[in-house]
C-alpha positions as CSV (number, residue, x, y, z in Angstrom):
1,X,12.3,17.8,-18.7
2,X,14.9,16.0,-16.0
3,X,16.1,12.8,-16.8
4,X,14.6,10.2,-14.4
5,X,15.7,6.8,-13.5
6,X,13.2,4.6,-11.8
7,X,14.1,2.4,-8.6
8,X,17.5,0.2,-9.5
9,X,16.9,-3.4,-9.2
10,X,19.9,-4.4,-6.8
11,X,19.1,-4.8,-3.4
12,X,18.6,-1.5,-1.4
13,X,19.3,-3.5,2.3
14,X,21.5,-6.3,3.4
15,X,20.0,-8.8,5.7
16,X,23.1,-10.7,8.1
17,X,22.5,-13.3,10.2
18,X,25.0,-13.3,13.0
19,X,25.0,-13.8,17.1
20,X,26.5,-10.5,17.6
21,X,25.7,-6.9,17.4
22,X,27.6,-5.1,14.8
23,X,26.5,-1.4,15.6
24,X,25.6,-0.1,18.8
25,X,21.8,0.7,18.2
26,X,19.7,-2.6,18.6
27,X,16.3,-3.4,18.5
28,X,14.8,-6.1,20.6
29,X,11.9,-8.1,19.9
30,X,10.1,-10.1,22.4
31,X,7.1,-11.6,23.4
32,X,5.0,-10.0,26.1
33,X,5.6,-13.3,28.1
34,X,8.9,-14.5,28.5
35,X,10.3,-17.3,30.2
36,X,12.7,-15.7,32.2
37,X,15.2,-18.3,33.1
38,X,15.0,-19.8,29.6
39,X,15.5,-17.0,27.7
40,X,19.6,-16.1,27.2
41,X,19.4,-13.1,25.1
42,X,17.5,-11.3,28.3
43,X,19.7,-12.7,30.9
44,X,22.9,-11.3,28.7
45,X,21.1,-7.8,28.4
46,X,20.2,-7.8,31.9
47,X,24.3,-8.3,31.9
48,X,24.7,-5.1,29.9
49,X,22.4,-3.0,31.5
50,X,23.2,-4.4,35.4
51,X,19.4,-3.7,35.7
52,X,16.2,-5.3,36.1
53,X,13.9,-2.7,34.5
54,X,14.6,-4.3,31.0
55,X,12.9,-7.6,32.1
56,X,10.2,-5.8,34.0
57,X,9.4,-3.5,30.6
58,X,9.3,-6.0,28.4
59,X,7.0,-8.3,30.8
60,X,4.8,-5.1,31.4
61,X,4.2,-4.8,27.6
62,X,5.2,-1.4,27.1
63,X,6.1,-1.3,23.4
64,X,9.2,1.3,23.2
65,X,11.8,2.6,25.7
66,X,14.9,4.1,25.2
67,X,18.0,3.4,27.5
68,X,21.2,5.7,27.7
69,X,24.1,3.4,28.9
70,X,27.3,3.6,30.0
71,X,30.2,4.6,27.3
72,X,32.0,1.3,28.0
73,X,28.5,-0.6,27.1
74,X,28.1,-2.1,23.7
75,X,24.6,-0.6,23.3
76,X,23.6,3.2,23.0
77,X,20.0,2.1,23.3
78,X,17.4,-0.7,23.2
79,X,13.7,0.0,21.7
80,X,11.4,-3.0,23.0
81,X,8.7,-4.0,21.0
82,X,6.3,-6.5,21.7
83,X,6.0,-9.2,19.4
84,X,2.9,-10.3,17.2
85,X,3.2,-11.7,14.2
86,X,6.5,-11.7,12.4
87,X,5.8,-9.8,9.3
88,X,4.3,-7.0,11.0
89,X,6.9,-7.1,13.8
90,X,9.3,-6.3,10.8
91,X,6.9,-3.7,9.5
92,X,6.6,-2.0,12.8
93,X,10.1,-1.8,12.8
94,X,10.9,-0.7,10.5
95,X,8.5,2.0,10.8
96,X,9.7,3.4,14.4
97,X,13.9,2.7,13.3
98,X,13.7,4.8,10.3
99,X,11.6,7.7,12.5
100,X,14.4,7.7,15.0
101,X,17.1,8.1,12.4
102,X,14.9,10.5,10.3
103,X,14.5,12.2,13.6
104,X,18.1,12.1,14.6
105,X,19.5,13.1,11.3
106,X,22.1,10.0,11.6
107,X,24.4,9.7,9.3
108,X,24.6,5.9,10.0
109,X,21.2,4.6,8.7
110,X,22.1,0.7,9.4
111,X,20.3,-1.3,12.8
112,X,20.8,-4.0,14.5
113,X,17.9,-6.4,15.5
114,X,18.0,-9.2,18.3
115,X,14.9,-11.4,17.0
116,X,13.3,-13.8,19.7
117,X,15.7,-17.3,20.1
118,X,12.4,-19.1,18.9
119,X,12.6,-17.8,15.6
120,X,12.4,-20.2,12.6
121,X,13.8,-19.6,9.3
122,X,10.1,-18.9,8.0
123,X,9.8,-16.2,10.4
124,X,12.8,-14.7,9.9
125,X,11.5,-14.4,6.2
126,X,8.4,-13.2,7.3
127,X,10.3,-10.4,9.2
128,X,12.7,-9.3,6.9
129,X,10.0,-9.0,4.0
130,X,8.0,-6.9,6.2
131,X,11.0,-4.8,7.3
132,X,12.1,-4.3,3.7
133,X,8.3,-3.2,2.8
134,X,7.8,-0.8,5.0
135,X,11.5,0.9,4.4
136,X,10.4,2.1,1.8
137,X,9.6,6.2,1.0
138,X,7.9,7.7,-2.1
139,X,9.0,11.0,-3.0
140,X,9.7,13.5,-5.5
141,X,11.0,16.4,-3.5
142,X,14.3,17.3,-4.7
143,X,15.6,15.1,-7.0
144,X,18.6,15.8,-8.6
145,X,20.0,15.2,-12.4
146,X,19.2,11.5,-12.9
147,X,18.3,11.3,-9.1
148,X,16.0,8.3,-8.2
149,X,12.0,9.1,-6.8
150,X,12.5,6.1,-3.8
151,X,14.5,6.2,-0.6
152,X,14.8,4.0,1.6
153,X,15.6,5.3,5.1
154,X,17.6,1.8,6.3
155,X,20.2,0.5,3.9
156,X,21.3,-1.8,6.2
157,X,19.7,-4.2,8.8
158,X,22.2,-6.8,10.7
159,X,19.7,-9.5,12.5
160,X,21.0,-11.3,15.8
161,X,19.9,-14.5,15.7
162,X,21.6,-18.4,16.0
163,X,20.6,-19.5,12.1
164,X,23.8,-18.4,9.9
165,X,23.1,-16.6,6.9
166,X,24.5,-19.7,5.0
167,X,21.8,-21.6,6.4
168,X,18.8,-19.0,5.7
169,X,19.9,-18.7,2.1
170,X,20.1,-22.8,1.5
171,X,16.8,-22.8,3.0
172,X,15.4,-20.1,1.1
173,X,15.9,-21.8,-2.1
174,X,14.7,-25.2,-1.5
175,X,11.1,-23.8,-0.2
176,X,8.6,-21.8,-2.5
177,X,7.4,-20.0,0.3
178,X,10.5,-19.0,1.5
179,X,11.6,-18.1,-2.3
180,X,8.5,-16.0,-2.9
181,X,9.2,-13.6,0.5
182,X,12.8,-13.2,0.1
183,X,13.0,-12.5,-4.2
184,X,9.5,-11.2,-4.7
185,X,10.8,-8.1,-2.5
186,X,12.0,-6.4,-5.4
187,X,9.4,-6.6,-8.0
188,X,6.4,-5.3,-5.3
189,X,9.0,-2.6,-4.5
190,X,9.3,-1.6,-8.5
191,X,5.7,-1.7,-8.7
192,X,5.1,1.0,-5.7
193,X,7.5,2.9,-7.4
194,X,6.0,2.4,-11.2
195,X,2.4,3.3,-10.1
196,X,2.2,7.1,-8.9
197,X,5.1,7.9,-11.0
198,X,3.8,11.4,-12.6
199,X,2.4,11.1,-16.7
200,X,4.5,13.7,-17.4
201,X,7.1,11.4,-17.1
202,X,5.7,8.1,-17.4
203,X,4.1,8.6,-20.9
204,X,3.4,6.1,-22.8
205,X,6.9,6.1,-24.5
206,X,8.5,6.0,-21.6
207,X,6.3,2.6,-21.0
208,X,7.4,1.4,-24.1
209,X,10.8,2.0,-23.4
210,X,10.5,0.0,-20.2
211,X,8.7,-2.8,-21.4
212,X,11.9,-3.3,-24.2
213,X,14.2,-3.2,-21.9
214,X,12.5,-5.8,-19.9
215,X,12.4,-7.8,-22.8
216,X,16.4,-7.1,-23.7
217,X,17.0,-8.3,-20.3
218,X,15.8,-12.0,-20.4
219,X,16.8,-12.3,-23.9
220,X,15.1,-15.7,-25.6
221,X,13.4,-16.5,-22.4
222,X,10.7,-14.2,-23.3
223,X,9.1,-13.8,-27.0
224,X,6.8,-10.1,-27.4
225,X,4.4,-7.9,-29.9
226,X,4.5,-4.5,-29.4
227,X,2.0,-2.4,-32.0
228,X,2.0,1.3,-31.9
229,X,-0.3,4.1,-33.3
230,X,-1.8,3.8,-36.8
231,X,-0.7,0.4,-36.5
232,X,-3.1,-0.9,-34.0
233,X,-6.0,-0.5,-36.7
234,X,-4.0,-3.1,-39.3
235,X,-4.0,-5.5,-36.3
236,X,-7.6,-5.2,-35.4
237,X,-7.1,-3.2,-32.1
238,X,-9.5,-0.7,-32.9
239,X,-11.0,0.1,-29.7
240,X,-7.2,0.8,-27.7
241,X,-6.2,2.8,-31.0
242,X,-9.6,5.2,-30.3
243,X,-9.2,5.7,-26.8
244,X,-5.5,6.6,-27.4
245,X,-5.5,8.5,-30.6
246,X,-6.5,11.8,-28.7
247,X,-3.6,11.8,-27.1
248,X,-0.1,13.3,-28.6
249,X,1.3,10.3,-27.0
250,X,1.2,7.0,-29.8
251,X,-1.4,4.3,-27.9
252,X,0.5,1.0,-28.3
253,X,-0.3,-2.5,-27.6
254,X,1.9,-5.3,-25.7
255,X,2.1,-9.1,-25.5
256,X,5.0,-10.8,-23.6
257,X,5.0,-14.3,-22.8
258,X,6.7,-17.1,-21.5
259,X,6.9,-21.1,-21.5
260,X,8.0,-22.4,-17.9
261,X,6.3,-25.7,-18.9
262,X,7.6,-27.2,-21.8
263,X,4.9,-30.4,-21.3
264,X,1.9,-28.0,-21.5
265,X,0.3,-25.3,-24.4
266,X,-1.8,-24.6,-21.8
267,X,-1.0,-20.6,-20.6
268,X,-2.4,-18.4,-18.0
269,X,-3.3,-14.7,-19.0
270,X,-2.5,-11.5,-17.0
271,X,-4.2,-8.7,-18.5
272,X,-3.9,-5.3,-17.4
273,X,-5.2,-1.6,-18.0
274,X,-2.5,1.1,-18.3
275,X,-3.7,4.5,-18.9
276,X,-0.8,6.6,-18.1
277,X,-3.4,9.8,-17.2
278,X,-7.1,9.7,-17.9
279,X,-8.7,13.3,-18.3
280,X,-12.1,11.2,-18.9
281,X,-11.9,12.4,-23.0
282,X,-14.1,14.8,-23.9
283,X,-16.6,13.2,-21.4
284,X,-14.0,15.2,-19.0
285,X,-13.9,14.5,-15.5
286,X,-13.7,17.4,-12.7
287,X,-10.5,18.6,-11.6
288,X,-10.9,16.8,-7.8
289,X,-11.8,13.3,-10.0
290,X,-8.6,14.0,-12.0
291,X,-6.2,14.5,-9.6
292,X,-5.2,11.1,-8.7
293,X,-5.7,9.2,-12.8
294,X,-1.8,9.0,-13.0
295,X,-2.7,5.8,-11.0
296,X,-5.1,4.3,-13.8
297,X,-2.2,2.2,-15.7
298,X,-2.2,-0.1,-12.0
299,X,-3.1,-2.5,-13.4
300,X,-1.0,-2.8,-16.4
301,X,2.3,-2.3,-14.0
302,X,1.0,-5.2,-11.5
303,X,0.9,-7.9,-14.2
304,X,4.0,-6.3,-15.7
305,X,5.9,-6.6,-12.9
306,X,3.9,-10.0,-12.2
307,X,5.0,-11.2,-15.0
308,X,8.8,-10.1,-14.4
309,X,8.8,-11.9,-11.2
310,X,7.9,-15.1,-12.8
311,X,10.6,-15.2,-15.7
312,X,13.5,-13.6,-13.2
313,X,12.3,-16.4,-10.6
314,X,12.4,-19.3,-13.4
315,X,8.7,-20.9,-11.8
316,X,7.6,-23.9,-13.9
317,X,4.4,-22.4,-15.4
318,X,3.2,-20.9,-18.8
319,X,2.5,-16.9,-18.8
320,X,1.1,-14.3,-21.2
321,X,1.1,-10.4,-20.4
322,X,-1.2,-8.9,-22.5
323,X,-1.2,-4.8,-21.5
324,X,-2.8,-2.1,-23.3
325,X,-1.2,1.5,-22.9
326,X,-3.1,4.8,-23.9
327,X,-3.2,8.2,-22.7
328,X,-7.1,9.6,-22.1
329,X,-7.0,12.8,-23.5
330,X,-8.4,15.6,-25.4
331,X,-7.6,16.6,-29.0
332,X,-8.8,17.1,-32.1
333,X,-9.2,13.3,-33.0
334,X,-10.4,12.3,-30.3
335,X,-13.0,9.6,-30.0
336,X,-16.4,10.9,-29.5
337,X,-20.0,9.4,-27.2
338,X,-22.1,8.1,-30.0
339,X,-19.2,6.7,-32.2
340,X,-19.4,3.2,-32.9
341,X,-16.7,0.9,-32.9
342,X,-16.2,-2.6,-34.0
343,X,-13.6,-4.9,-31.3
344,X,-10.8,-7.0,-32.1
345,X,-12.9,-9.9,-31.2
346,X,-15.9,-8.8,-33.8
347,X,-18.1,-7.2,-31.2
348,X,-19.6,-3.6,-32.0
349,X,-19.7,-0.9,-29.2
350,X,-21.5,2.2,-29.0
351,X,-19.9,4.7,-26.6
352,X,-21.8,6.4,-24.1
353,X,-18.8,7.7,-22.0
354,X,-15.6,8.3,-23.3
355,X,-15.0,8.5,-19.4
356,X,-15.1,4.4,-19.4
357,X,-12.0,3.5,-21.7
358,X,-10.5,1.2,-19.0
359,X,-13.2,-1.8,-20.1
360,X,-12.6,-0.8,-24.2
361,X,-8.8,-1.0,-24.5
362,X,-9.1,-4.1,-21.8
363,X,-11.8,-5.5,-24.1
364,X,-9.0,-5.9,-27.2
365,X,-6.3,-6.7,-24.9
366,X,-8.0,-10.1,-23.5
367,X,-9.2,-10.7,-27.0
368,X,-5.4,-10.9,-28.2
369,X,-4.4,-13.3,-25.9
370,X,-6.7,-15.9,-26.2
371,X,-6.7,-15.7,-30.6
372,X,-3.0,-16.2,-30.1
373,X,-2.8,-18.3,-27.0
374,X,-4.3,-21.4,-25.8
375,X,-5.1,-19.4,-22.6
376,X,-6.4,-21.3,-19.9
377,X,-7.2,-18.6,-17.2
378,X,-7.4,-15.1,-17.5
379,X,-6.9,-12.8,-14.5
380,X,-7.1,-9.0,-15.5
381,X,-6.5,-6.2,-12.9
382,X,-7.9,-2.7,-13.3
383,X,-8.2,0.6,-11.9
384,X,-11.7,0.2,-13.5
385,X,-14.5,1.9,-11.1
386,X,-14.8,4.6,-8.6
387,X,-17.5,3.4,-7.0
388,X,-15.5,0.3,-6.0
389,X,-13.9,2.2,-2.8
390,X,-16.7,3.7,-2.1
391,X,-19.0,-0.6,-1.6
392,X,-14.8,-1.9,-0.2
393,X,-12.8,0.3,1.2
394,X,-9.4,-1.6,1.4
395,X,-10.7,-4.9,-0.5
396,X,-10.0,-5.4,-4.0
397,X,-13.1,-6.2,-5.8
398,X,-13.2,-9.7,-7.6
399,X,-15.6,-10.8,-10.4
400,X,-15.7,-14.4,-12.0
401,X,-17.0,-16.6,-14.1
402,X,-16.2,-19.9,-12.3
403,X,-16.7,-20.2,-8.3
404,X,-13.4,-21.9,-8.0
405,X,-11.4,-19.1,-9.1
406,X,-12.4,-17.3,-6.4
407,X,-12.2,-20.0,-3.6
408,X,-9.1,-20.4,-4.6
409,X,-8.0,-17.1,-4.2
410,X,-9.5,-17.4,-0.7
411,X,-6.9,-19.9,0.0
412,X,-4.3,-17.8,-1.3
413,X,-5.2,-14.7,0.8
414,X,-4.8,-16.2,3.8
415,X,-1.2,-17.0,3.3
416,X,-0.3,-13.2,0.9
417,X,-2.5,-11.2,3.5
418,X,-4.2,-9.7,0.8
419,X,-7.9,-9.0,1.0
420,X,-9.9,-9.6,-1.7
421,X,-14.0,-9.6,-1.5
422,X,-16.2,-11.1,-4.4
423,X,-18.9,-9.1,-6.4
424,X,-22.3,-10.5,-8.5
425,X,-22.4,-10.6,-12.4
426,X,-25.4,-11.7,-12.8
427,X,-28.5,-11.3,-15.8
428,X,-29.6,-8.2,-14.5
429,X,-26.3,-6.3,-15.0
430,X,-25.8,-8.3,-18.3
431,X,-28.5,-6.3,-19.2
432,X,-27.2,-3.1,-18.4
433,X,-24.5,-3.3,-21.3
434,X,-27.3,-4.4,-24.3
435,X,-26.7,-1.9,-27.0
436,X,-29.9,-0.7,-29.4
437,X,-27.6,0.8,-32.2
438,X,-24.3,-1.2,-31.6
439,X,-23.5,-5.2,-29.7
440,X,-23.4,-3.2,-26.7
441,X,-22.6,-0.1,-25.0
442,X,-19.8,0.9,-23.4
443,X,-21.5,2.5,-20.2
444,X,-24.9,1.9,-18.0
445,X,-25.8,5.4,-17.3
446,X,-23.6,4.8,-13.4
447,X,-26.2,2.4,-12.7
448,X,-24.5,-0.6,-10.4
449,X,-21.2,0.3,-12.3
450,X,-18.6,-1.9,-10.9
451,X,-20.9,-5.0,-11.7
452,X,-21.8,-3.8,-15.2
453,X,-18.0,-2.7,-16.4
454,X,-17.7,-6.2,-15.6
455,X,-20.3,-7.7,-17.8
456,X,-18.5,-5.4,-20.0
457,X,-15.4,-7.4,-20.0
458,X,-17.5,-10.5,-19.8
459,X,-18.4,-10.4,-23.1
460,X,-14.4,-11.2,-24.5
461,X,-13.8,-14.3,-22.4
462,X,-13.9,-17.1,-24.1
463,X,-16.3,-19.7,-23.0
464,X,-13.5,-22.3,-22.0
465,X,-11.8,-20.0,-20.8
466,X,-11.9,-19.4,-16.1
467,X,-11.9,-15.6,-15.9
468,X,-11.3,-13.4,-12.7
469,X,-11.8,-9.2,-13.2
470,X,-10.0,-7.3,-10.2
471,X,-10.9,-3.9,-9.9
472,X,-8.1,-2.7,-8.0
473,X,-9.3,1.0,-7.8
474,X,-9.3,1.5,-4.1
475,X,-6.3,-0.8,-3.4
476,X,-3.2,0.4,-5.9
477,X,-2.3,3.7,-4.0
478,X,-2.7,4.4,-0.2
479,X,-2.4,7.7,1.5
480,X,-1.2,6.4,4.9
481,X,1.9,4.7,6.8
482,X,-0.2,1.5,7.9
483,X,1.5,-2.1,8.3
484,X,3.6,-2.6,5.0
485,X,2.2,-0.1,3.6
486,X,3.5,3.5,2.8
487,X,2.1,6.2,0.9
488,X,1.9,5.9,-2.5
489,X,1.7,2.6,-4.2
490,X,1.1,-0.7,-2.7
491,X,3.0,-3.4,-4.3
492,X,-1.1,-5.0,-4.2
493,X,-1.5,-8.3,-6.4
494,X,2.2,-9.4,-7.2
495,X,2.3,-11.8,-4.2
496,X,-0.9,-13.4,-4.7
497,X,-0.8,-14.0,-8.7
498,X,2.0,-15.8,-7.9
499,X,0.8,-17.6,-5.3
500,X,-2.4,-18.6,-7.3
501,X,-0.7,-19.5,-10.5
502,X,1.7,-21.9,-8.3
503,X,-0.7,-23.1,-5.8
504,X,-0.1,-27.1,-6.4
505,X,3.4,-26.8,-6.2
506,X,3.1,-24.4,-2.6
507,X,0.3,-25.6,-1.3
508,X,1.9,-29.4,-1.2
509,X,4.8,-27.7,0.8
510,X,2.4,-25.7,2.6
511,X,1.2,-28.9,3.9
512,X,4.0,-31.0,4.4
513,X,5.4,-27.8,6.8
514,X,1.8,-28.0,8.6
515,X,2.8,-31.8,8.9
516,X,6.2,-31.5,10.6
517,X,5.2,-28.4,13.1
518,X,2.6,-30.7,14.0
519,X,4.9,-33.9,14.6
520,X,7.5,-31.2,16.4
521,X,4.3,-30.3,19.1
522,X,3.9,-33.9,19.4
């Protein structure tokens, strides 16, 4: 098989601030009303151009045109866009710059970009994470030895603007919010890439591998338990050890953790699902249902690279990563309906499905944690349920069992943009999961099966512990170009786990920016 390197972690663009244009393709952003004697940059276009169809296309709203200039002119051409809000501005961008060069076949692939004089620093952030988003391609079409699965159509992107990049950069790390658009880039953009990577080459050795060298990399700031194979029975994880043993590729278990806040025992949990392919066992799903289950470890890769973004980013809080890694499969020793199977926690398990192993090796995974760990909230994210995108469409499904989790999380999705839509647990789908033979089973039969995987998992929470399930099954991959999106994975989750695990500390600056815009209109 090739060798394959995933997405390096340097930068793959260079954002300069400066008050001249560097290259002679510029994109102008505007606002479909403009001030016309106030506004410089238009007046010194209208210079370039010694025309007045610039100002009437941009006042008219027309969203692209192209100009061919002079060869003494300093531009080649000008694509207008009107302006909405600045992280789709960069988004849209993005989108129609990288066309153009695709479309051209240039072999310069860096733009210039004259952002409205009103921008703030915030919305230059804003911009620039959307840009960088949606600059992104996934593809495996002829990769070289060693070759990398990413491209990214821009490498370079020079913004006009007044504020320095000196200043930009000071600001960036005296502001959370600031912080969180321009470093968290990277790890959303490793997670797009992680996600559709193919089984046959993201087994689960070549998980293991990555999670090590995640660990080498922060050295002592980061303490982990990996079990493997047989081993996983000694340690009491009986439940991932029998989904994975079918497999020729060794199940293995991983907790990583690390202490932010030196003042508090007190950790948050991530927990997530990574089943590198899942065939459905010998309960065997159709080839159509199969086609897309090199997407089922999501949710293991989100709080992976979650939890990478809070260690590289140093934020004052206390995180465990508890991720389960098995490969769904058929073989001679594979786990069978009927078999019964006693948890890590104690609880026995009948299985009805071998097709609904996502809720059994996230069952011992969430156990681990809180034995080990003072844990005191758990979030776990799953490609759980197909049924999910079928009740949501594009909103990731949240189950909990406190009501603030989930406001909270309201609070948070206003700022990350991500949607999130909150599902019932309730008696009736407790019931669902009632075993006669074992605890309970491990299936209902398809009846309401989002809500009863989830009384499922309900069952290895801890009392004391606030718990939040998110079934991201219909929100980890896309199929479209749409906003910051591209196909393939969608970075989902990253932002707002940070954002809710930090909420005092950005909500206080959240407010205190509120404060001043409001004293500045005043």
């Amino acid at each position: 098989m090739q060798k394959h390197t995933l997405m390096e972690t340097t930068p793959h663009i260079e954002i300069k601030h400066t008050t001249q244009a560097i290259n002679k393709g510029v994109y102008v952003l505007y606002y479909p009303s403009i001030n016309e004697s106030a506004d410089p940059i238009v007046k010194a276009l209208q210079f370039y151009f010694k025309s007045k169809e610039l100002l009437k296309d941009i006042n008219s709203g027309k969203s692209a045109k192209i100009y061919a200039l002079n060869d003494n002119d300093p531009f080649e051409y000008v694509i207008i866009q009107n302006a909405t809000t600045p992280r789709m501005d960069g988004a849209n961008l993005a989108r129609k710059a990288s066309n153009k060069i695709a479309n051209q076949k240039a072999e310069d692939n860096s733009i210039s970009v004259l952002l409205p004089h009103s921008y703030t620093v915030n919305d230059i952030a804003e911009f620039s994470f959307g840009f960088q988003l949606a600059n992104y391609r996934w593809t495996y079409q002829s990769i070289k030895e060693g070759g990398k699965s990413s491209s990214f159509p821009i490498n370079y992107l020079n913004l006009i603007t007044s504020i320095t990049q000196e200043e930009y950069l000071n600001q960036v790390e005296q502001h959370w919010n600031l912080k969180y658009l321009h470093h968290l880039v990277k790890p959303i953009l490793r997670l797009r890439e992680l996600v559709p990577t193919r089984p046959n080459i993201a087994t689960t050795g070549f998980m293991k591998n990555y999670i090590l060298d995640i660990v080498k990399g922060f050295g002592d700031k980061v303490t982990s338990t990996l079990i493997e194979g047989d081993e996983l029975l000694g340690a009491g994880l009986r439940l991932i050890h029998a989904v994975g043993r079918g497999s020729i590729h060794k199940p293995f278990y991983s907790c990583l953790s690390y202490k932010g806040n030196a003042e508090s025992d007190k950790y948050y949990a991530l927990v997530g699902k990574g089943v590198v392919f899942d065939s459905g066992g010998l309960s065997i799903k159709t080839t159509s249902s199969m086609e897309q289950m090199y997407d089922d470890k999501g949710g293991a890769c989100t709080v992976l690279e979650t939890f990478r973004a809070v260690v590289e980013l140093g934020l004052p809080i206390n995180v465990v990563c508890s991720t389960a890694w098995v490969e769904n499969s058929v073989g001679p020793d594979s786990y069978r309906v009927s078999d019964v199977i006693q948890s890590y926690k104690g609880i026995t398990v009948e299985i009805l499905n071998t097709d609904a192993e996502g809720r059994l090796i996230l069952a011992d995974a969430m156990s681990y944690a809180q034995d080990k760990f003072q844990i005191q909230e758990m979030i776990e994210l799953s490609t759980l349920t197909g049924i999910i995108k079928n009740a949501l469409g594009r909103y990731c499904g949240v189950f909990t069992n406190r009501k603030g989790c989930f406001s909270l999380l309201r609070k948070v999705e206003k700022i990350t943009k991500e949607p999130f839509w909150a599902l019932p647990l309730e008696d009736q789908h407790r019931e669902l999961i009632k075993g006669s033979v074992a605890d309970i089973n491990n299936s209902s039969s398809g009846r309401v099966g989002a809500s009863a995987a989830a009384a499922f998992l309900e069952c290895f929470v801890e009392k004391k512990v606030r718990w939040m399930h998110w079934d991201i099954a219909n929100v980890a991959v896309t199929d479209k170009n749409e906003g910051i999106y591209t196909k393939g994975g969608t970075g989902f989750g990253v932002m707002s786990l940070i954002y809710y695990m930090t909420w005092d500390i950005v909500s206080k600056e959240i407010k205190e920016q509120k404060q001043e815009n409001d004293d500045d209109e005043n």
